[in-house]
N, C-alpha and C positions, 0 to 999 in steps of 0.2 A: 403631478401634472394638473393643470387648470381643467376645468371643466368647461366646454364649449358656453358662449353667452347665448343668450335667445338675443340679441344684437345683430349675430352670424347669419340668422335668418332673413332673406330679405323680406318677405312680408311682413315681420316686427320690425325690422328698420324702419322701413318704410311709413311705416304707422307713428312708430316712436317720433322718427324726426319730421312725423307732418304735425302731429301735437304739438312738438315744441316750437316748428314755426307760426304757427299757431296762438299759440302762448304769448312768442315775441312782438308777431303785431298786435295782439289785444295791450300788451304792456306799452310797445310805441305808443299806441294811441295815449293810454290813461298819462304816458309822458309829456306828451307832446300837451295834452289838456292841461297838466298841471304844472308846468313851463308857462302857458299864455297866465292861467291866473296868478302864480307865484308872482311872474310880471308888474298884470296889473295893478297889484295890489302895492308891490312898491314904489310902483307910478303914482298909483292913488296916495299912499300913505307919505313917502318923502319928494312929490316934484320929479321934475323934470332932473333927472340925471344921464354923464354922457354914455352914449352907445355901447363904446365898450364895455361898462358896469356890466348892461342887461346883455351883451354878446356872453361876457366869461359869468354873469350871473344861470344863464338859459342853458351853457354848456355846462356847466358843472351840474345844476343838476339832474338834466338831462342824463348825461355821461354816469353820473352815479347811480342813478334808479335803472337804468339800462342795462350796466354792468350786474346789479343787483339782482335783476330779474334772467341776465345770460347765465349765471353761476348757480339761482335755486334751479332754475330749468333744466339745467345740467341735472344737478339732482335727483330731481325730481324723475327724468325721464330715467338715469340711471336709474333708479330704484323701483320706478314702475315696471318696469320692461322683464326684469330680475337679474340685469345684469351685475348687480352685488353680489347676492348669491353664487354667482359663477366664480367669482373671485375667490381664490383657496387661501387658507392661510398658510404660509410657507413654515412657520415654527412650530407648526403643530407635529410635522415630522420627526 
């Protein structure tokens, strides 16, 4: 049988998942920063190119460092919290 997570608790939930919303907007931000300069700079370095480029340019990396930051976060919080530890291994039976 598993062992209860410190998750089940709501005052560690609660903590846990305000860290990690926490974490998300500090990362929006550093995205969203690094989306206008990555921009810029291809404005700067190749001209005037169309809309679209810098639309699917701005989403991709946007979408990728976002996703990047939702999945160590995940992580992250799972391992802080000790909700690993809670996890049994089932083979060891």
């Amino acid at each position: 049988m598993a062992k209860p997570s410190p998750l089940d608790a709501p005052a560690n939930a609660t903590h846990a998942w305000g860290r990690y919303r926490r974490l998300m907007r500090w990362m929006a931000l550093f995205t969203l920063s690094l989306v206008a300069i990555v921009l810029g700079v291809l404005r700067w370095k190749f001209g005037p190119s169309p809309i679209h480029f810098y639309i699917a340019t701005g989403l991709g990396i946007g979408a990728a460092i976002m996703l990047m930051a939702a999945l160590m976060g995940l992580v992250f919080l799972s391992s802080g919290t000790g909700h690993d530890e809670a996890v049994s291994d089932l083979e060891d039976h």
